[in-house]
matplotlib code that plots the C-alpha trace (Angstrom):
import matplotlib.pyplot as plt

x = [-21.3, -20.4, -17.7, -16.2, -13.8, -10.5, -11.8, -15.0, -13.8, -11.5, -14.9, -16.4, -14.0, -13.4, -17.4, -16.7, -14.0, -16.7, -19.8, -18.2, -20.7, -18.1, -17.8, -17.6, -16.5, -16.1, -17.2, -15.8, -16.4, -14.5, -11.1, -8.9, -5.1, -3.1, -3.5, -1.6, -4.2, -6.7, -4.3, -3.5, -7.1, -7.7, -5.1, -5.9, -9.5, -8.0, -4.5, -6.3, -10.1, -9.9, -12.3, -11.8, -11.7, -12.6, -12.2, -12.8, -9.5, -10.0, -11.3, -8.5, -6.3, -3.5, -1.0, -3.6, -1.1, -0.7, -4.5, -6.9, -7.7, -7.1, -2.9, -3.2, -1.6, -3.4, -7.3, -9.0, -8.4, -11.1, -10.8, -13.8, -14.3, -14.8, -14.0, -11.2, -12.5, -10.1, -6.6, -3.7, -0.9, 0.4, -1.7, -5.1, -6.2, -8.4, -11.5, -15.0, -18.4, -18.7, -19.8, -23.9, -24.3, -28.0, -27.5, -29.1, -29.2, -29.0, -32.5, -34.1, -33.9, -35.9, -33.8, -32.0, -30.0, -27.3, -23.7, -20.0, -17.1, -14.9, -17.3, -19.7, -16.9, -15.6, -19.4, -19.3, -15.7, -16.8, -20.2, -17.9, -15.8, -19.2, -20.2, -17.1, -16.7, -20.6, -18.9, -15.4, -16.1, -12.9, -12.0, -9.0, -8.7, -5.6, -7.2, -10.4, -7.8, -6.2, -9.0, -10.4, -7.1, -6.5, -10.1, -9.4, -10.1, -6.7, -5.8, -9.1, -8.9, -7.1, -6.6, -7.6, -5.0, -5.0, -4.0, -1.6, 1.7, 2.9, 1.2, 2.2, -1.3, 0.5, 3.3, 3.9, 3.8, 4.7, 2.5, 3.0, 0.1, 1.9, 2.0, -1.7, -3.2, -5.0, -7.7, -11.3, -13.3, -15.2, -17.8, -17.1, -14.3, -11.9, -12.0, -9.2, -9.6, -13.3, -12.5, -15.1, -15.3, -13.8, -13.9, -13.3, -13.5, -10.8, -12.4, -11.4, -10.1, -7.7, -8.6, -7.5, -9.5, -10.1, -11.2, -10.8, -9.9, -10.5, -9.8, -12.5, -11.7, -9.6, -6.3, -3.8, -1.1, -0.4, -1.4, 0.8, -0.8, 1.0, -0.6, 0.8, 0.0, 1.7, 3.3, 3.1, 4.4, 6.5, 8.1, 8.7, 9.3, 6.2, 3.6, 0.1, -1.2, 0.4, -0.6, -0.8, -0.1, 1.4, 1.0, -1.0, -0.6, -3.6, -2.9, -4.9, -8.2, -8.1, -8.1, -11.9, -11.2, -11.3, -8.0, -7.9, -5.9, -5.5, -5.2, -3.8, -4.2, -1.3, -1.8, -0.7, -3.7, -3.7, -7.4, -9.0, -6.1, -5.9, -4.4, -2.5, -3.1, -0.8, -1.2, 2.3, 1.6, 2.2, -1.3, -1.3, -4.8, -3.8, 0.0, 0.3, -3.1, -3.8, -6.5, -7.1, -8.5, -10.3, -9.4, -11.8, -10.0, -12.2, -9.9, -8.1, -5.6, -1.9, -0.9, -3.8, -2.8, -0.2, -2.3, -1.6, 2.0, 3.4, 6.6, 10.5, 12.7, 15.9, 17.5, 17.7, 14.1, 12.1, 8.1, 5.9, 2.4, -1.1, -2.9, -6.1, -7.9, -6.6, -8.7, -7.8, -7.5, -5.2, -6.6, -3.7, -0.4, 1.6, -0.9, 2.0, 2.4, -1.2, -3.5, -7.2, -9.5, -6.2, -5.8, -6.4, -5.8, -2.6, -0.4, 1.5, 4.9, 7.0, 10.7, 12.7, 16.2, 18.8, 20.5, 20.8, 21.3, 20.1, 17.8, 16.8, 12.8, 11.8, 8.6, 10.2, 9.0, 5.4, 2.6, 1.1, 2.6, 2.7, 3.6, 5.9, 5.3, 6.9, 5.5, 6.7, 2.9, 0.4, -2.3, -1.8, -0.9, 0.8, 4.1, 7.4, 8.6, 6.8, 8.0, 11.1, 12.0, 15.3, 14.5, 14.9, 14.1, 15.3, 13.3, 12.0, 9.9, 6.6, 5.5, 9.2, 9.0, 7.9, 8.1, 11.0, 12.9, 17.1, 19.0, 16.0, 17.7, 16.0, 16.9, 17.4, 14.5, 12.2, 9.2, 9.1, 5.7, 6.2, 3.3, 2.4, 0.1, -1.5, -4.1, -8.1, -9.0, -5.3, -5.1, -1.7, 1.2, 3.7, 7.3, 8.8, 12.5, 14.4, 18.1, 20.7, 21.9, 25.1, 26.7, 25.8, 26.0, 27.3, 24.4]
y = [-46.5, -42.8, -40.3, -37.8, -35.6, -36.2, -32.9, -34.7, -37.6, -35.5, -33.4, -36.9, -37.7, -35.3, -35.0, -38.5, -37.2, -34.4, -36.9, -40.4, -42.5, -45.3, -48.1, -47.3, -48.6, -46.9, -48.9, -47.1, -49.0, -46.3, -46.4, -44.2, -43.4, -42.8, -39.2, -38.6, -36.1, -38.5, -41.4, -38.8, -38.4, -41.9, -42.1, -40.0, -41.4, -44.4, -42.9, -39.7, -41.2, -44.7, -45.4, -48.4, -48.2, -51.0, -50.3, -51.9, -53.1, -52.0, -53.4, -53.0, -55.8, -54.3, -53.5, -52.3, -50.6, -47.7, -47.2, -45.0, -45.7, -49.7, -48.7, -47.0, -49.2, -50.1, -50.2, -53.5, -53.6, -56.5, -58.2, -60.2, -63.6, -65.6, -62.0, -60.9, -57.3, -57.3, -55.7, -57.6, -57.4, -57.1, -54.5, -56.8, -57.6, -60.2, -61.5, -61.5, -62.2, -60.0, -60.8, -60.9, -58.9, -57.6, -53.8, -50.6, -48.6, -45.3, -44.3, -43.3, -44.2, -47.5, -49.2, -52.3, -53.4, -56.6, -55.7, -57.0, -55.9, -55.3, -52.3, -55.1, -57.2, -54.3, -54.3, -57.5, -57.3, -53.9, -56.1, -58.5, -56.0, -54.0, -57.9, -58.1, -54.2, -55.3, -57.6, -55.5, -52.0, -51.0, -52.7, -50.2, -50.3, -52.1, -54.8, -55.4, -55.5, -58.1, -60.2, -60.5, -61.7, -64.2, -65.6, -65.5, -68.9, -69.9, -71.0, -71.6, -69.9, -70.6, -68.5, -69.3, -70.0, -66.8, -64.8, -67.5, -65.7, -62.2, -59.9, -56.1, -54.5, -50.9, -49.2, -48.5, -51.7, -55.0, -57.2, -60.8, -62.3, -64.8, -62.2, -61.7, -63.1, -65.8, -65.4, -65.6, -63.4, -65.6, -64.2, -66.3, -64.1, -65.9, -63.5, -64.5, -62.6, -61.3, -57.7, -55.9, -53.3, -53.0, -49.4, -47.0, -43.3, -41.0, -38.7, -35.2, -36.7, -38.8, -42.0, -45.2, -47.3, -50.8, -53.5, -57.5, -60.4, -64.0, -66.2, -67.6, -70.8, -73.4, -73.0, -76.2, -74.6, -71.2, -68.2, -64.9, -61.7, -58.3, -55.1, -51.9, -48.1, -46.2, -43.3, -39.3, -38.0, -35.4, -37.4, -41.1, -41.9, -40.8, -43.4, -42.1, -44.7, -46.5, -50.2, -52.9, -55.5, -55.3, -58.9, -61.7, -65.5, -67.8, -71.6, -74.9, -74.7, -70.6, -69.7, -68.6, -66.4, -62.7, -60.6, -57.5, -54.8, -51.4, -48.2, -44.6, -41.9, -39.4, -36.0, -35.4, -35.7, -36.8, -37.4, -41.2, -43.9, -47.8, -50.2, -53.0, -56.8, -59.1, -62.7, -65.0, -69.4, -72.8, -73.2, -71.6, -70.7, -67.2, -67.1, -63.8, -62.7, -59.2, -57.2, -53.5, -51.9, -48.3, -45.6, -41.8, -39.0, -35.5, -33.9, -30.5, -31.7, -31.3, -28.5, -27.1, -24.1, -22.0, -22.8, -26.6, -26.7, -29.5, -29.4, -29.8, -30.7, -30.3, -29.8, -31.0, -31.6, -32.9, -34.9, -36.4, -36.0, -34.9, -31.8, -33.1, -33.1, -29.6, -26.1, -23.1, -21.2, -17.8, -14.9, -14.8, -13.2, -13.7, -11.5, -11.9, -15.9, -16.8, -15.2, -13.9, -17.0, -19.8, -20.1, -23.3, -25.5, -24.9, -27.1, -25.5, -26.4, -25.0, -24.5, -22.7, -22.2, -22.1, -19.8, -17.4, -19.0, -19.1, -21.9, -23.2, -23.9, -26.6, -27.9, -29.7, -32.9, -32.0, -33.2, -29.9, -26.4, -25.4, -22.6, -21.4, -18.4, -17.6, -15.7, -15.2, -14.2, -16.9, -14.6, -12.3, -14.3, -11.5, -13.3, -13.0, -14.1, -15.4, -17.3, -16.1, -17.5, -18.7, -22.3, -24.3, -27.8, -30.9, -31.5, -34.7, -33.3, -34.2, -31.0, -29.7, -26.2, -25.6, -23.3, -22.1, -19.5, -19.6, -17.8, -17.1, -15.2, -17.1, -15.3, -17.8, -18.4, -17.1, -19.4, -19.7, -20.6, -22.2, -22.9, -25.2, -24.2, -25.4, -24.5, -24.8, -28.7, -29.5, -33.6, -35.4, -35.3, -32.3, -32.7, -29.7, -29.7, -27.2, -27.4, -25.0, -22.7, -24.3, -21.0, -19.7, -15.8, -13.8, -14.2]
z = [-2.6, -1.1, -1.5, 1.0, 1.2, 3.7, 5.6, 5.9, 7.7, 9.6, 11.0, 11.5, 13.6, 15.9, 16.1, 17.5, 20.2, 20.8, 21.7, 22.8, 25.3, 26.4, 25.9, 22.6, 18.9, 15.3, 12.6, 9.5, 5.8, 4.4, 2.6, 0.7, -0.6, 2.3, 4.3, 7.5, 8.4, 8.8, 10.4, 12.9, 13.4, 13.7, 15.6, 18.2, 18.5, 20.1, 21.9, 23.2, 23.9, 24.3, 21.6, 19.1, 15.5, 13.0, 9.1, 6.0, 4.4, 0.9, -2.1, -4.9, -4.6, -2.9, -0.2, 3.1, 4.6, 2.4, 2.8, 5.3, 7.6, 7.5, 7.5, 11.0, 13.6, 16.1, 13.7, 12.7, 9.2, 8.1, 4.9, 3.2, 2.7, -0.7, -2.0, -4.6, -3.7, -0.7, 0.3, 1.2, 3.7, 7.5, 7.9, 7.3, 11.1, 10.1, 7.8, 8.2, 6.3, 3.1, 0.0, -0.7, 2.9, 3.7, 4.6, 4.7, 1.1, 0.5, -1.2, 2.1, 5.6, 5.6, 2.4, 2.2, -0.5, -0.7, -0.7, -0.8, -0.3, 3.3, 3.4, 4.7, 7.0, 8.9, 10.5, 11.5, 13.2, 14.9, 16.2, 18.0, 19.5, 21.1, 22.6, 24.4, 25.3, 26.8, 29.1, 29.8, 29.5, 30.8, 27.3, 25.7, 21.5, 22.1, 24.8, 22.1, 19.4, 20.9, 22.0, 18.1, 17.0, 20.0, 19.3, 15.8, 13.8, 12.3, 8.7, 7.3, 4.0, 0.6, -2.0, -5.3, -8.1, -9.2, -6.1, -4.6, -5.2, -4.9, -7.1, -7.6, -6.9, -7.7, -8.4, -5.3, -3.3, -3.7, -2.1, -0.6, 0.1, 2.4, 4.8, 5.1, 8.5, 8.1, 10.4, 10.4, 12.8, 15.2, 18.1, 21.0, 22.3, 25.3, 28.2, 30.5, 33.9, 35.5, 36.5, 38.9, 38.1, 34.6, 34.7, 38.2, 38.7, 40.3, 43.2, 43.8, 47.2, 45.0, 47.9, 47.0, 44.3, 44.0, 41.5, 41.6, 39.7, 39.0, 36.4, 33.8, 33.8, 35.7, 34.5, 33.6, 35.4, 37.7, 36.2, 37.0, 36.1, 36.3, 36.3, 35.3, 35.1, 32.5, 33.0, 32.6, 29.2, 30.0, 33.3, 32.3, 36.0, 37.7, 37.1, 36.9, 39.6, 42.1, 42.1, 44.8, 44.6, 41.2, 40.8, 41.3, 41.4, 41.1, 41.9, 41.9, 43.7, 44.3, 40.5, 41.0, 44.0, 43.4, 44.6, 45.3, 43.7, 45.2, 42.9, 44.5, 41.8, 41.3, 41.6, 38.2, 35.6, 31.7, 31.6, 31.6, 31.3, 31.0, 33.7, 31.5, 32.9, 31.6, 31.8, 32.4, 32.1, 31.1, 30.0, 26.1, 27.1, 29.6, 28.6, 26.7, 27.4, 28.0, 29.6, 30.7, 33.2, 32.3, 34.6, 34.6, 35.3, 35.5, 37.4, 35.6, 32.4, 34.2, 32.1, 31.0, 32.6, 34.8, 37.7, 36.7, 34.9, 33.8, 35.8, 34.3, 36.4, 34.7, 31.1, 28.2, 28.2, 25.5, 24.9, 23.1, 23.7, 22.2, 22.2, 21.6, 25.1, 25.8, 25.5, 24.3, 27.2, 26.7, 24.3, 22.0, 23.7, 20.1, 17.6, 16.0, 15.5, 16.0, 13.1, 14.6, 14.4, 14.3, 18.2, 19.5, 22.4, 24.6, 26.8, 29.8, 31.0, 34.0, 34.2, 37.3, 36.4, 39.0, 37.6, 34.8, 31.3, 27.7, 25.8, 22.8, 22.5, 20.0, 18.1, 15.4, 14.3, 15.4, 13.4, 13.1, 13.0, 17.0, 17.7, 21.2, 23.8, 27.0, 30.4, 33.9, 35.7, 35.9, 36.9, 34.0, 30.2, 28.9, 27.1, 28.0, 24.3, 21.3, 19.1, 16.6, 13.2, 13.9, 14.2, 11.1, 11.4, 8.6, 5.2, 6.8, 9.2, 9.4, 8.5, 6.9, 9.1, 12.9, 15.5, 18.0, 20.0, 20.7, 23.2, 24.7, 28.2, 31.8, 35.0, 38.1, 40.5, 37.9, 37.1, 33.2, 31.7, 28.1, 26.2, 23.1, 20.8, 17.9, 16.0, 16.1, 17.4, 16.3, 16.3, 16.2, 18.7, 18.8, 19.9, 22.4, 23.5, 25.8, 26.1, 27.1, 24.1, 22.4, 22.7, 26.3, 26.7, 29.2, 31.8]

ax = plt.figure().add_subplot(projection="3d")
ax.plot(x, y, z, "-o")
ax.set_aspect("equal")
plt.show()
């Protein structure tokens, strides 16, 4: 067994982020008491870079959920079979093989020794998931997710007398093991549609892209799948890709004849993003499935600088998005809010008042502390405003205190550049809103 520090897994992580070769999939037979720091890294490994995570549940007998990384939503949290050693709860994916495991040992490189514990399922779940990411590379964490629990074999373990009601595994949570999944992980995973290609790369031409489908099997009854792009953070209605058609149906003899789907990138960029196939029958077998599509994007971050803005349109304004994928790419304008050595990776927005007014800038509820500034020349960064103290956000915040500015004065037809900022390889999502001061001044 080893030990590591939160800050060591943290650096793990975004070493992972740094060096991905897709497809890709963490196997991590770690766990510890709950850290938001590293659920936000975790977290961001699969929102921000597509990559899934499997974890071992735990070993102690009690509520997963309140557990890292096996509580993050969205990670395979594997349990182990014919174990007591295991964690409970909603927040259990699934069970594998782990008790008497052959695996490597630590006294040198070449070292085997026999183990149990979920240390030794979350392997064997993560195995599965790199089989079927073989096959579907355009895979996303929540499409391989899926496809273990679908293929899942149902209701095939007890538990012995001694764990068959609900148990208080700690102080803190109550645990029912009732609502523990009962499923065993199984290697033959059900793959619903053949996409070709799984995975397709955006052009600096931005010219139409396309892949196919057929079905894997003859289906008992029509199949109708939708597909679906998802849309840009900060604008909700521009879709990152527009798809046609946005269905299919597949009938009788023709379920085994590819159709063709046409994808026309937008101009706006997030980075790489996932088509969503959803599957819509009478036949159990495709009803509810779900598939994705992997889409690479190299073209320049929207907003990774003023040359790039992310645009807003009108106000009140406010997002939610990460700052992960972003650079750092302005020499600290705010000595003053960023310390020498603190600045890190930066987000660019755009907003053209039409007339004169006053607004209140916002990071509040950010998962780090991000910090605000304001310029008018996107040739020179040299700020407008920097961030003032007079923002005071709730106790409940994630991180009780953030950044801001109020009454900050905009003159009409002037291009305001607002940037987020957060701090060296920030992880997590920040929250920005702009609104109209609740008091507007004499403009």
């Amino acid at each position: 067994m080893g030990q590591a520090s939160y800050s060591d897994v943290i650096t793990a992580m975004q070493w992972i982020a740094d060096n991905v070769q897709y497809p890709a999939v963490v196997s991590a037979s770690i766990a510890g008491n709950y850290s938001a720091a590293v659920n936000q890294a975790v977290t961001s490994l699969m929102n921000d870079f597509g990559i899934t995570v499997v974890a071992a549940a735990g070993n102690s007998n009690e509520d997963a959920c309140g557990w890292s990384p096996a509580g993050v939503p969205g990670v395979v949290a594997v349990g182990a079979v014919d174990s007591q050693m295991r964690r409970w709860g909603n927040c259990t994916t699934m069970h594998a093989p782990g008790v008497d495991i052959l695996s490597a040992g630590l006294a040198s490189d070449t070292a085997s020794a026999v183990m149990t514990g979920t240390s030794m399922s979350a392997p064997h779940a993560a195995g599965v998931a790199a089989l079927y990411m073989q096959n579907n590379p355009g895979a996303s964490p929540a499409d391989v997710r899926a496809q273990l629990v679908a293929s899942a074999t149902p209701h095939l373990m007890q538990d012995d007398a001694a764990l068959a009601d609900s148990l208080n595994g700690s102080v803190t949570y109550e645990i029912n093991i009732s609502s523990t999944p009962n499923l065993l992980l199984y290697s033959m995973l059900n793959d619903q549609g053949v996409i070709l290609p799984s995975v397709i790369n955006i052009t600096s031409s931005l010219a139409a892209l396309t892949f196919s489908l057929s079905l894997s099997a003859a289906p008992g009854q029509d199949v109708q799948v939708s597909i679906q792009s998802p849309t840009a953070a900060w604008n909700p209605s521009q879709a990152l890709a527009l798809i046609s058609p946005g269905s299919l149906l597949f009938e009788g003899v023709t379920w085994n004849t590819p159709q063709q789907v046409s994808v026309s990138p937008a101009a706006v960029s997030v980075g790489d993003f996932f088509l969503s196939l959803t599957y819509r029958s009478a036949d159990n077998f495709y009803n509810g499935a779900f598939q994705t599509v992997r889409v690479n994007n190299n073209q320049t971050l929207t907003g990774e600088t003023a040359a790039s803005p992310r645009a807003i349109s009108s106000l009140p304004f406010a997002v939610t998005d990460s700052i992960s994928k972003f650079a750092d790419n302005y020499t600290q304008p705010c000595p003053n809010v960023i310390a020498p050595g603190r600045a890190g990776p930066e987000v660019v927005y755009a907003y053209t008042p039409l007339t004169s007014t006053y607004v209140d800038i916002s990071t509040c509820n950010s998962t780090f502390t991000a910090a605000i500034y304001v310029f008018t020349n996107p040739d020179v960064a040299t700020a407008f405003s920097c961030t003032n103290s007079n923002i005071t956000c709730s106790s409940s915040d994630a991180i009780g205190w953030s950044y801001g500015m109020t009454n900050l004065r905009l003159f009409g037809s002037i291009t305001y550049y607002i940037v987020v900022e957060g701090p060296f390889e920030a992880v997590g999502d920040y929250m920005m809103s702009v609104s109209e001061s609740a008091v507007l001044q004499s403009a």
